[in-house]
C-alpha positions as CSV (number, residue, x, y, z in Angstrom):
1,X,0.0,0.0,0.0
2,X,1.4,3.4,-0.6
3,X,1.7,5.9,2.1
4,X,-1.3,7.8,2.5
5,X,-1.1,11.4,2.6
6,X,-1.2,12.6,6.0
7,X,-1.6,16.6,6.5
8,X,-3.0,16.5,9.9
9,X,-2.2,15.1,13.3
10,X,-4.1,15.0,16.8
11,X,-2.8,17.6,19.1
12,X,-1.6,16.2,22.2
13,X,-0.9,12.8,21.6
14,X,2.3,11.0,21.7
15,X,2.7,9.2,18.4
16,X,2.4,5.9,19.6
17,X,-1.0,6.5,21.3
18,X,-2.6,7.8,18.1
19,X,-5.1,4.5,17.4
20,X,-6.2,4.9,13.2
21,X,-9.7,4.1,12.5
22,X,-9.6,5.5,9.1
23,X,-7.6,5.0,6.4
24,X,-8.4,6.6,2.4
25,X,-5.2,5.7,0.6
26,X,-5.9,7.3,-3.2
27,X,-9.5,7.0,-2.9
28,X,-11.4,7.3,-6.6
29,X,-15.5,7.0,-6.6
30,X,-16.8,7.0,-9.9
31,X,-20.5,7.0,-10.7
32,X,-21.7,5.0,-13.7
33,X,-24.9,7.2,-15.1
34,X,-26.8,5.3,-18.1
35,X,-26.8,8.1,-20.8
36,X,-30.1,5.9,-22.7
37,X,-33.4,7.0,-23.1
38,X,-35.5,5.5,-19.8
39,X,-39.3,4.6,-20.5
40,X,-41.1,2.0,-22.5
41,X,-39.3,-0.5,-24.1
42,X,-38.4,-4.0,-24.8
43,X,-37.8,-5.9,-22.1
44,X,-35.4,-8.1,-24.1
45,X,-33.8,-5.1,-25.6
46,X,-33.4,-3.5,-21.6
47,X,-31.5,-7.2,-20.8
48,X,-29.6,-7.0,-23.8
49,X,-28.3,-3.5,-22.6
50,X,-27.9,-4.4,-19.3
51,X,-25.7,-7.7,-20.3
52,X,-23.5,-5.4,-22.4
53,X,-22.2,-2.8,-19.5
54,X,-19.5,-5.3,-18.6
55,X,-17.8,-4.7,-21.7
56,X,-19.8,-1.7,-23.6
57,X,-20.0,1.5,-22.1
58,X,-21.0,3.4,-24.7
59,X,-23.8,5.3,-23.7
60,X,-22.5,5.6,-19.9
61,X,-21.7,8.7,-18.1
62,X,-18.4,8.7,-16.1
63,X,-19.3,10.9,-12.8
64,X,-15.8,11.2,-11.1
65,X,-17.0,12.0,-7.5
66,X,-14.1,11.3,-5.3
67,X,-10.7,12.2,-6.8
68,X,-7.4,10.8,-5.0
69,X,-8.2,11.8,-1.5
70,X,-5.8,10.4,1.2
71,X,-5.9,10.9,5.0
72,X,-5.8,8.9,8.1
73,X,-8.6,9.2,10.6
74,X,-7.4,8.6,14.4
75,X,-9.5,7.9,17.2
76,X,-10.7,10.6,19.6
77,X,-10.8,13.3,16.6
78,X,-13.9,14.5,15.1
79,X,-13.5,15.7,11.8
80,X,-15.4,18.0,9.7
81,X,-16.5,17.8,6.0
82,X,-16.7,21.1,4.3
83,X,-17.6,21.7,0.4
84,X,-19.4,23.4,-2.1
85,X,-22.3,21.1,-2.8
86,X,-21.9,18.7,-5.7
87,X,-18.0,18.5,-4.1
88,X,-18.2,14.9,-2.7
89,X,-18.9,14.9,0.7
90,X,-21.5,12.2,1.1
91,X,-19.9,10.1,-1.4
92,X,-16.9,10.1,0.6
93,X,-19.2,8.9,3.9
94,X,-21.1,6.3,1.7
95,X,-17.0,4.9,0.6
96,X,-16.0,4.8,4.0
97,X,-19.3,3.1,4.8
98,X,-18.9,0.4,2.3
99,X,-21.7,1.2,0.6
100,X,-20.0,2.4,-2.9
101,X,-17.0,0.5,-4.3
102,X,-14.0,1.9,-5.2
103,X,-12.8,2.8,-8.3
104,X,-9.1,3.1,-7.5
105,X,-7.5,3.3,-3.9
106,X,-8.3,1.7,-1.0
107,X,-10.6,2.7,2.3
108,X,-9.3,0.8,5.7
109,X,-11.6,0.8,8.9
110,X,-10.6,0.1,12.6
111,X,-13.7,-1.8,13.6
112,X,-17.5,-1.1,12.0
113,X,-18.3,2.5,10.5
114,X,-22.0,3.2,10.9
115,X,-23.5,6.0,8.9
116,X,-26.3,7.7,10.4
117,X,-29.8,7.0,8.6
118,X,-28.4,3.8,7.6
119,X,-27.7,1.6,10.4
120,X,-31.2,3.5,11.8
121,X,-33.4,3.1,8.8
122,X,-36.9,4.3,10.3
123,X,-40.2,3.3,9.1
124,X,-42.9,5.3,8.4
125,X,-45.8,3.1,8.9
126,X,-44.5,1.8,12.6
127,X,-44.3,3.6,15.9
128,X,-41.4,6.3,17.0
129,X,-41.2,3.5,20.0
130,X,-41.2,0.2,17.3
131,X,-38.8,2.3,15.4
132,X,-36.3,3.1,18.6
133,X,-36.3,-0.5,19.1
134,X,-35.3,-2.1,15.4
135,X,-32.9,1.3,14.9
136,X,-30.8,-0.3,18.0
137,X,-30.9,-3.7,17.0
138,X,-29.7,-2.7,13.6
139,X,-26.8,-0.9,15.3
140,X,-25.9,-4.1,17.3
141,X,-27.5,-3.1,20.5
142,X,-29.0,-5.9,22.8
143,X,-32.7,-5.2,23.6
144,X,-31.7,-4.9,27.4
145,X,-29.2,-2.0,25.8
146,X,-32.3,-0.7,24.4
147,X,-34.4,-1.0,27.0
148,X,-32.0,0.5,29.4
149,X,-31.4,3.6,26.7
150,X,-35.0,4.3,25.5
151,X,-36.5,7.0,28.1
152,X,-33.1,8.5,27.4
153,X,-33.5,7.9,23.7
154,X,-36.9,9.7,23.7
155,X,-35.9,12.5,26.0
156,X,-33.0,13.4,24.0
157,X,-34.7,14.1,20.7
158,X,-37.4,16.1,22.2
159,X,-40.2,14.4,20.1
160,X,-42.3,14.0,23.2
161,X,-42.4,17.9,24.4
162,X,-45.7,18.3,22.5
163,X,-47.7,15.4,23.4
164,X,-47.2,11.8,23.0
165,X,-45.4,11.3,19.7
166,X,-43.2,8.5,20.6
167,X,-46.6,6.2,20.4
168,X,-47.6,7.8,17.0
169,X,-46.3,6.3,13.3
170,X,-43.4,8.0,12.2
171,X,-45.7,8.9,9.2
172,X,-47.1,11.8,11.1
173,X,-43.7,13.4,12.3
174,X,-42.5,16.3,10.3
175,X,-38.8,15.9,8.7
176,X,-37.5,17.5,11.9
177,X,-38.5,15.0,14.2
178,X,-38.0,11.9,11.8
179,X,-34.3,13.6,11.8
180,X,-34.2,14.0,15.6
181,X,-35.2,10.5,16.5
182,X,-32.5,9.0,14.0
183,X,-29.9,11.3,15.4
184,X,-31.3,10.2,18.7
185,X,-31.0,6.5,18.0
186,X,-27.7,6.6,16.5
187,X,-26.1,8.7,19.1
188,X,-27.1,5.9,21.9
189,X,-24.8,3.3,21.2
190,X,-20.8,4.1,21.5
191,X,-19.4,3.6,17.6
192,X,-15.8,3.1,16.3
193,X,-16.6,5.2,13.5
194,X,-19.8,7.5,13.3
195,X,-21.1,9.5,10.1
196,X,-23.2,12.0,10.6
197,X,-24.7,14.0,7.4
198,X,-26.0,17.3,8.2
199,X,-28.2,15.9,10.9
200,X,-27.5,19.2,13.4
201,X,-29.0,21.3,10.3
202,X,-32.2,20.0,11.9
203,X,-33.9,21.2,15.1
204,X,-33.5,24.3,17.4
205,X,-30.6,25.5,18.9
206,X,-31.2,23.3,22.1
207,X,-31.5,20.3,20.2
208,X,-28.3,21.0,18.4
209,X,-26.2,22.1,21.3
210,X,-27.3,18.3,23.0
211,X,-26.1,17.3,19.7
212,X,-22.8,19.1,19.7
213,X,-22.4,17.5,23.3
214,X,-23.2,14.4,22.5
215,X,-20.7,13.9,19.6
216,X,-18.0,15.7,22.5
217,X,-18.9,12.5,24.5
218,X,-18.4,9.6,21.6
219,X,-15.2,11.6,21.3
220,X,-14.2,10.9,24.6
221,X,-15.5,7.2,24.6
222,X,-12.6,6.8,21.8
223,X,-15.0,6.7,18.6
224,X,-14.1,9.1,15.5
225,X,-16.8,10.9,14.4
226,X,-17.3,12.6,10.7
227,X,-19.5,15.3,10.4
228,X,-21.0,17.2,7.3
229,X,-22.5,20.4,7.7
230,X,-23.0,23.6,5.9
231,X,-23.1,25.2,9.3
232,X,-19.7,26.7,10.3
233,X,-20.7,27.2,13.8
234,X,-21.3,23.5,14.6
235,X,-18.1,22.8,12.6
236,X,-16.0,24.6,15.1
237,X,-18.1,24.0,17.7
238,X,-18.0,20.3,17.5
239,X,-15.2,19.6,15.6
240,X,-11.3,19.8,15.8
241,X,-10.2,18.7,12.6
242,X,-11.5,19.8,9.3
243,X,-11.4,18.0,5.4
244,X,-12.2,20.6,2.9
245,X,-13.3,19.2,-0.6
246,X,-13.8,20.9,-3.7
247,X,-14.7,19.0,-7.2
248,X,-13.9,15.2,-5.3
249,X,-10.5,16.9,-4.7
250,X,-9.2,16.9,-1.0
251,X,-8.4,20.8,-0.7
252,X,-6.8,21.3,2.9
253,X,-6.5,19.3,5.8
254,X,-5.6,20.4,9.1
255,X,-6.8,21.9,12.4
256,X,-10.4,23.6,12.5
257,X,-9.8,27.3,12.6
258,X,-7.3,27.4,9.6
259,X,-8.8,25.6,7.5
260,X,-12.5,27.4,7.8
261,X,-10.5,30.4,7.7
262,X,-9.5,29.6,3.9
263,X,-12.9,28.2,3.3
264,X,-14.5,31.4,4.2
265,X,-11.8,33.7,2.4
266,X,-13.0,31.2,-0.6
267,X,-16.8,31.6,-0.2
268,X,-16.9,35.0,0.6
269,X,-18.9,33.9,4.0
C-alpha cells in the first residue's frame, strides 16, 4: 500500500498512542450514469443493454465523485467535512461506509463504520417506540441495551415535548423529528466510526447544542466521528479537525480554525 497522505495530526498525543480508524489511501468514486433513453421499451432489448455494461460503455456517463483523497482518521478526533455542494462529501461517507466501491485506492476501517440514517433506517408506517427498538438492533444493540437507553432515547430528541409522539407512526412526524429520533437513535450506542450528514441542520438550537455535546462525548469514549454540515458554527463547535473538498479533490486538511479560515476567504462567507 502506498503511504497515505497525511496533512494533519491530533494535538496532544504522543505518536504511539494515536489508534487509526480511518484509512483513504488514493481514494477514486466513480459514478456510472446510463446516458439511454429511460421509459417503455423492450424488455429483451433493456436485458440485452444491461448484459452489455461489462464490456460496452458506450452510452455511460463517467461521474468522477471522489478524486485521489488520502488521510488517516485517528480515534478521539472529530473531523469535519466542508464543500461546495456537488464536491463529494457524502460520497466520501457512503466509501467509508462500504456502501459504494472503489474505483481506484483503497478505504481501511478500525472496527465497524456506521453511517447515520443507515444503520437507523426508520419506518414510516410503525411507531417512533417500534422504530427506537429495530434502529438499535440494527446498530448491534441488545434489547436490554435498548431497553435501558430508550427513556433517554426519547428524551434526548425532544419528540415528546408536544404530546405523546413517541406512540404515534413516524408517518405523522414532520422531517424534523424523523431527523431527531435517527440522530437520537444513533447517538445511543458508543461507535468506532460514526457518520453524521448534516443531521445538526435540523432542530433548534437546544437540540443542536445536545447534539454538539453528544458527539464531544463519543469523542471521549474513543469513537471518531465525521460530520457534514453547511453550518460553520457547529463545525468549530464540534469539531477539531476539518477535510475541505472541492470537485472530489481533498483541498486542505488540518486543524479547525485554519482551515475554515480559507474556506470562508474562498466563499466569501
Amino acid at each position: 500500500m502506498a503511504e497515505p497522505t497525511q496533512t494533519q495530526q491530533p494535538h496532544g498525543d504522543r505518536p504511539e498512542e494515536r489508534i487509526p480508524t480511518v484509512i483513504c489511501d488514493d481514494l477514486h468514486i466513480v459514478y456510472r450514469v446510463n446516458g439511454a433513453r429511460t421509459g417503455r421499451g423492450s424488455a429483451t432489448a433493456a436485458l440485452s443493454r444491461i448484459l452489455r455494461r461489462g464490456s460496452d460503455e458506450r452510452g455511460v456517463r463517467r461521474v468522477h465523485a471522489v478524486r485521489g483523497v488520502s488521510f488517516v482518521a485517528y480515534r478521539g478526533e472529530a473531523i469535519g467535512l466542508i464543500g461546495s455542494n456537488g464536491s463529494g462529501k457524502s460520497t466520501l461517507l457512503r466509501a467509508i461506509a462500504g456502501l459504494l466501491p472503489a474505483e481506484k485506492g483503497r478505504v481501511y476501517t478500525d472496527g465497524q463504520p456506521s453511517l447515520l440514517g443507515v444503520n437507523a433506517a426508520l419506518m414510516n408506517d410503525l411507531t417512533g417506540e417500534r422504530n427506537v427498538i429495530l434502529g438499535g438492533l440494527a446498530m448491534g444493540m441488545s434489547r436490554e441495551e435498548i431497553k435501558e437507553r430508550y427513556q433517554e432515547i426519547v428524551d434526548f430528541s425532544g419528540i415528546n415535548e408536544k404530546g405523546d409522539f413517541i406512540s404515534l407512526p413516524m408517518r405523522t412526524y414532520s422531517s424534523g423529528m424523523a431527523a431527531r429520533l435517527r440522530f437520537s437513535i444513533a447517538a445511543a450506542k458508543n461507535h468506532d466510526v460514526l457518520m453524521i450528514d448534516e443531521a445538526l441542520a435540523t432542530g433548534d438550537r437546544k437540540f443542536q447544542k445536545r447534539s454538539e455535546d453528544r458527539i464531544r462525548e463519543l469523542r471521549k469514549e474513543a469513537g471518531t466521528v465525521f460530520l457534514v454540515s453547511h453550518n460553520n458554527k457547529s463545525i468549530r463547535d464540534t469539531c477539531n479537525r476539518v477535510l475541505w473538498l472541492e470537485r472530489g479533490e481533498l483541498r486542505m486538511d488540518g486543524p479547525t480554525d485554519e482551515v475554515l479560515k480559507e474556506y470562508e476567504k474562498f466563499t466569501g462567507k
